[in-house]
BAMARTI-278666 format. One record per residue: x, y, z of N, C-alpha, C, O, CB in turn; residue in one letter. Coordinates in steps of 0.1 Angstrom, whole numbers, padded with zeros to 4 digits, always signed. Glycine has a CB too. Layout:
XYZXYZXYZXYZXYZA...
This chain:
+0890+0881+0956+0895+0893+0949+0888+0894+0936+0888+0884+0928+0911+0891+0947X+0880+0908+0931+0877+0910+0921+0886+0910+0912+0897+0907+0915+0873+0918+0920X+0881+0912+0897+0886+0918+0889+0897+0931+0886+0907+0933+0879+0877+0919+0886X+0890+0937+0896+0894+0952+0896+0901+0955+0906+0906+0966+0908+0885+0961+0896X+0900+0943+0916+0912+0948+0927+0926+0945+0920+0927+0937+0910+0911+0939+0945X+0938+0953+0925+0949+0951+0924+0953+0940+0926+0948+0935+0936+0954+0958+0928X+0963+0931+0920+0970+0914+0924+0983+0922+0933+0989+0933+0931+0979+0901+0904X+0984+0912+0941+0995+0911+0950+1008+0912+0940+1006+0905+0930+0993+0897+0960X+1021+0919+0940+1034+0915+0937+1041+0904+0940+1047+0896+0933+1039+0922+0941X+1040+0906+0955+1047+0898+0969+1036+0890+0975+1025+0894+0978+1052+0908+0982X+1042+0877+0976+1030+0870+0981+1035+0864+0997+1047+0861+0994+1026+0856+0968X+1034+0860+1012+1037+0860+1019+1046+0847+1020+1041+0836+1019+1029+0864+1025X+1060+0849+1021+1073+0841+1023+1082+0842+1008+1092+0834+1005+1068+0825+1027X+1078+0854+0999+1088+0857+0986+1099+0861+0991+1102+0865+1002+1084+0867+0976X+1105+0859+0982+1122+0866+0988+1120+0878+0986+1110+0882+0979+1137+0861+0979X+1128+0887+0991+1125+0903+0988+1136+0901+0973+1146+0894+0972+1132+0918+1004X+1127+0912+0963+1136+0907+0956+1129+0924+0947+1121+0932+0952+1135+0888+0950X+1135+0924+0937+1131+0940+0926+1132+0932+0915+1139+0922+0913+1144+0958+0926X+1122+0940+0909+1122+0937+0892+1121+0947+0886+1113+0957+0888+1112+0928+0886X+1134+0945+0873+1138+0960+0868+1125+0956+0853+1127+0944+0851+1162+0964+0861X+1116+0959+0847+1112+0954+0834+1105+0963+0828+1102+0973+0835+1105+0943+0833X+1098+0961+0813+1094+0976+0801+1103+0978+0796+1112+0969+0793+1090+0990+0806X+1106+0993+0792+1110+0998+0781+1127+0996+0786+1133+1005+0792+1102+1015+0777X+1132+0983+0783+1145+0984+0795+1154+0971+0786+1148+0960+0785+1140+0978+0816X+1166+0973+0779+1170+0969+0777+1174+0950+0775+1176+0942+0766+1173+0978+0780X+1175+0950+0793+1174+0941+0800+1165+0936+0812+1170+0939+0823+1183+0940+0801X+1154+0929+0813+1147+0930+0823+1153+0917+0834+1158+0907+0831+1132+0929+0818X+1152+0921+0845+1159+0907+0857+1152+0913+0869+1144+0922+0870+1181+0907+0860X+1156+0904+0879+1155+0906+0890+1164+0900+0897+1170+0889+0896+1145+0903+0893X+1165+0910+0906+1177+0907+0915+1173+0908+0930+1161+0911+0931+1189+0917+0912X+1179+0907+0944+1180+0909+0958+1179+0922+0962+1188+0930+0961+1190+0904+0962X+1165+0924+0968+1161+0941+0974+1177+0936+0982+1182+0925+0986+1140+0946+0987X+1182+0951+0981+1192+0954+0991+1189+0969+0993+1182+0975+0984+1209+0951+0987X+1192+0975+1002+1199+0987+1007+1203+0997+0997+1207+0988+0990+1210+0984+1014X+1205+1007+0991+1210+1019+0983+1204+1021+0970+1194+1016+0964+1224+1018+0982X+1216+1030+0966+1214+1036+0951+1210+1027+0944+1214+1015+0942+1225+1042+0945X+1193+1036+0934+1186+1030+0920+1198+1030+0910+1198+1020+0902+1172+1040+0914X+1208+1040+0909+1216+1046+0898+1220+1032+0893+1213+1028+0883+1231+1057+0902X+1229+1024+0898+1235+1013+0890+1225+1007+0886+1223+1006+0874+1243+1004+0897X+1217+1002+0897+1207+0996+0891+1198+0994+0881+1196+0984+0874+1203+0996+0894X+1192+1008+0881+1185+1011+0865+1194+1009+0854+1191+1003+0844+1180+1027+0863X+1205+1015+0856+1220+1014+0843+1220+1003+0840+1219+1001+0828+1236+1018+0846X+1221+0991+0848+1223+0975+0847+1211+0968+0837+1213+0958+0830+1221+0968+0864X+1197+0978+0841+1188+0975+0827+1189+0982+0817+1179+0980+0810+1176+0974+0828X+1196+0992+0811+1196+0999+0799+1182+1005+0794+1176+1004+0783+1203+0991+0788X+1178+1010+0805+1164+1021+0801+1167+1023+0789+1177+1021+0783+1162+1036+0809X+1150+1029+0783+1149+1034+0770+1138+1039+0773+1133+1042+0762+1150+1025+0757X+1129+1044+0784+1120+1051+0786+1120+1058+0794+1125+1054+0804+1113+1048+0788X+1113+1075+0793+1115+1086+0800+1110+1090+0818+1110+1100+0825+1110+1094+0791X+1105+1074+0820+1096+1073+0834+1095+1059+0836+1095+1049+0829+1080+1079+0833X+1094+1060+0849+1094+1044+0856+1083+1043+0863+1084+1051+0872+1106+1041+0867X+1070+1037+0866+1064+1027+0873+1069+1019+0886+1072+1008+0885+1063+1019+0865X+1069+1026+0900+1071+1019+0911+1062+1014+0918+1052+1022+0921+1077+1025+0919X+1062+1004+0920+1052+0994+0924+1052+0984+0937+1056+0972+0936+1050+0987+0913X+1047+0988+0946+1049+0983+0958+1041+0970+0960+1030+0968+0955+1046+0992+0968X+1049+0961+0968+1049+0947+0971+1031+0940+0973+1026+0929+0970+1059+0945+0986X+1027+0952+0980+1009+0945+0980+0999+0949+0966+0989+0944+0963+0999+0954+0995X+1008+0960+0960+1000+0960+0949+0992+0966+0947+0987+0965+0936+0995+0953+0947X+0986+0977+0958+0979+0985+0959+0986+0998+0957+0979+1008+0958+0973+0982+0969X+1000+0999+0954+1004+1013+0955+1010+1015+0943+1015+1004+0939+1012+1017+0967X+1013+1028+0931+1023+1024+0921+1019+1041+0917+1009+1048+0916+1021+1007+0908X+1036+1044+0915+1038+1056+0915+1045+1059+0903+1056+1054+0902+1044+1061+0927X+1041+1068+0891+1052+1069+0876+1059+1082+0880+1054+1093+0884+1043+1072+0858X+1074+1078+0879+1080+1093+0884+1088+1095+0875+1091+1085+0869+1088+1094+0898X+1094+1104+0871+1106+1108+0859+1119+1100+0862+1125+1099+0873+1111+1127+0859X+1122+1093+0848+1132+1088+0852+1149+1094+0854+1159+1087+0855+1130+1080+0845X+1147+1108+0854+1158+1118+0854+1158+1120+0873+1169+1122+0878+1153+1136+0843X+1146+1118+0881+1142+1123+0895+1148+1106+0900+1158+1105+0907+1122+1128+0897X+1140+1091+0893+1144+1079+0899+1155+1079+0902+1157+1080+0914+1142+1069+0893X+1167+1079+0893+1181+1079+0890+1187+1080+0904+1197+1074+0907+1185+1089+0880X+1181+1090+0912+1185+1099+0923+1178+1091+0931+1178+1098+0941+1181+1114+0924X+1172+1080+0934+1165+1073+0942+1175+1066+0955+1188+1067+0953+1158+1064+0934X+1172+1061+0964+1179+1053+0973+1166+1044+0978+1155+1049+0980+1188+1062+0984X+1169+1026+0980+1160+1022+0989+1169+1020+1001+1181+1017+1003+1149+1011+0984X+1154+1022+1009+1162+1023+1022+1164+1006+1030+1159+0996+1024+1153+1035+1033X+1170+1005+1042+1166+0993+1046+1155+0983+1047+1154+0971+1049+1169+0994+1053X+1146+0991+1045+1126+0987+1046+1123+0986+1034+1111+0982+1031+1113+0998+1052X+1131+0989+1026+1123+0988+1014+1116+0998+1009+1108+0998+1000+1115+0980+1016X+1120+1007+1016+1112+1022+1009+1121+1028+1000+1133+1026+1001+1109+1036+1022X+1114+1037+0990+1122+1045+0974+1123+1055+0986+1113+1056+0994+1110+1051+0954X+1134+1062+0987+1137+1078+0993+1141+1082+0982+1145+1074+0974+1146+1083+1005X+1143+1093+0982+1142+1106+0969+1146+1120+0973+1138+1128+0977+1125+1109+0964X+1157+1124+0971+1156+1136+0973+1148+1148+0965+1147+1149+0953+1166+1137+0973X+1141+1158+0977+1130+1170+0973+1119+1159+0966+1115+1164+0955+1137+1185+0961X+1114+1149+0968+1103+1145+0954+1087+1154+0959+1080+1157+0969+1099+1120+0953X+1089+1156+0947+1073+1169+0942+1061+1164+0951+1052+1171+0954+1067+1168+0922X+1062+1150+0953+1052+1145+0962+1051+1134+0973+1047+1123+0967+1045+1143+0955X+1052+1131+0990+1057+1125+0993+1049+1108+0988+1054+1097+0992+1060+1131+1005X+1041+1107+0981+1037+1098+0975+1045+1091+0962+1042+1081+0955+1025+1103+0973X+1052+1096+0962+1065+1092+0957+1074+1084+0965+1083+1078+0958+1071+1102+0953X+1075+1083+0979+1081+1076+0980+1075+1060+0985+1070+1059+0996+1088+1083+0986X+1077+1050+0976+1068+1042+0978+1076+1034+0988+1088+1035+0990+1061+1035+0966X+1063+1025+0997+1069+1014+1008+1071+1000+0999+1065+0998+0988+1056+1011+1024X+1080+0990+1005+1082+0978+0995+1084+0975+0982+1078+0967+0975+1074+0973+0996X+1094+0984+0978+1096+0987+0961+1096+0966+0959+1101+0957+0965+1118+1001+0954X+1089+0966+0950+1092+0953+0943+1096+0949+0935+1104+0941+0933+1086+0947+0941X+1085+0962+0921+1086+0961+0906+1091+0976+0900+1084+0986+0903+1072+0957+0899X+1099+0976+0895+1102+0988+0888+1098+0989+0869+1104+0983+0860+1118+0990+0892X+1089+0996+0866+1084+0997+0858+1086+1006+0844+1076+1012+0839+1076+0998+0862X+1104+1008+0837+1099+1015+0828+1093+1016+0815+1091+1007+0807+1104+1019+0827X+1089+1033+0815+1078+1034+0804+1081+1049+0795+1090+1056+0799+1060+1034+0812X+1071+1051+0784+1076+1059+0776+1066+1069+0786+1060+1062+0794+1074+1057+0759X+1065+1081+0787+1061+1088+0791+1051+1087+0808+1055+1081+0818+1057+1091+0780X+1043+1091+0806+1042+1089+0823+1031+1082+0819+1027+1080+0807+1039+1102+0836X+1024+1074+0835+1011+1062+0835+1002+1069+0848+1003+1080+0854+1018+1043+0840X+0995+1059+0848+0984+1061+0856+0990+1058+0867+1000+1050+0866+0972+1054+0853X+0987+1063+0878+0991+1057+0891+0978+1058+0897+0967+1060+0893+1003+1063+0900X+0987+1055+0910+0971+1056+0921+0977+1069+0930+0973+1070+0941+0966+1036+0935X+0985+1077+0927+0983+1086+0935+0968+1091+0942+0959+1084+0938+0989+1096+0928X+0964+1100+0950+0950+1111+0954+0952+1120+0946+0963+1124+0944+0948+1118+0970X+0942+1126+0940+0937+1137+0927+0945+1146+0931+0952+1151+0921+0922+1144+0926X+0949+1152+0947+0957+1162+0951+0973+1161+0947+0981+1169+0943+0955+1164+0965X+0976+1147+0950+0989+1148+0953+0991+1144+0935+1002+1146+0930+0996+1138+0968X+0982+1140+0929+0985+1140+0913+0988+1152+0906+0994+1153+0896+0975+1133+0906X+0979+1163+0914+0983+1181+0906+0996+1180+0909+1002+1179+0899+0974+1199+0913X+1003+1179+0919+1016+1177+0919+1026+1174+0912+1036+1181+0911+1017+1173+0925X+1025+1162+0904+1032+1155+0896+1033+1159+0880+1040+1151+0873+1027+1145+0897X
C-alpha cells in the first residue's frame, strides 16, 4: 500500500462496530446495529454542519448534511439508507466511521454524482 492509497477502517475479524468522532461533543464507539442515526448522532452532541461517512475498506467516504444524516437508517448490512438522498452515492456500504465536520469535505464521490451534492 502506497502513500496515497486509502488505509483500511476494518481490518478482517474487527468487530462491526461505528465511530461517532470530530466536531462532536463526545467521540465513542459503539456496536454497528440495525436502525436510526438520530439517537445516535444526539448521543455525540454534534457541533458541525456535515458528517463524513466512511466505509469499512476505506476506499469510500461520503460528506452529507448533517440536517439529511439525522434521517439516516443503517440497514442490516451495514448500509446508510436515506431517504430521497440527492445522490445514490450517498448511501454508503459498511458505515464504520462517522465523521463530523464544519462544513462539507472532500469525498470520493465521481465528478458527476459530486454536481449533485
Amino acid at each position: 500500500m502506497t502513500s496515497d492509497e486509502p488505509r483500511p477502517i476494518r481490518k478482517v475479524g474487527d468487530p462491526d462496530t461505528i465511530t461517532i468522532s470530530g466536531a462532536v461533543g463526545k467521540t465513542f464507539t459503539v456496536g454497528r446495529r440495525p436502525g436510526p442515526l438520530a439517537t445516535l448522532l444526539g448521543d455525540a452532541h454534534p457541533t458541525g454542519d456535515h458528517a463524513t461517512v466512511h466505509s469499512g475498506d476505506g476506499l469510500f467516504h461520503a460528506s452529507i448534511p448533517m440536517d439529511v444524516l439525522r434521517h439516516g437508517v443503517i440497514s442490516e448490512e451495514g448500509r446508510l439508507n436515506l431517504p430521497n438522498p440527492r445522490t445514490q452515492c450517498w448511501l454508503v456500504k459498511d458505515v464504520r466511521q462517522i465523521e463530523v465536520t464544519d462544513g462539507r469535505q472532500p469525498d470520493s464521490l465521481p465528478e458527476e454524482e459530486r454536481a449533485k451534492t
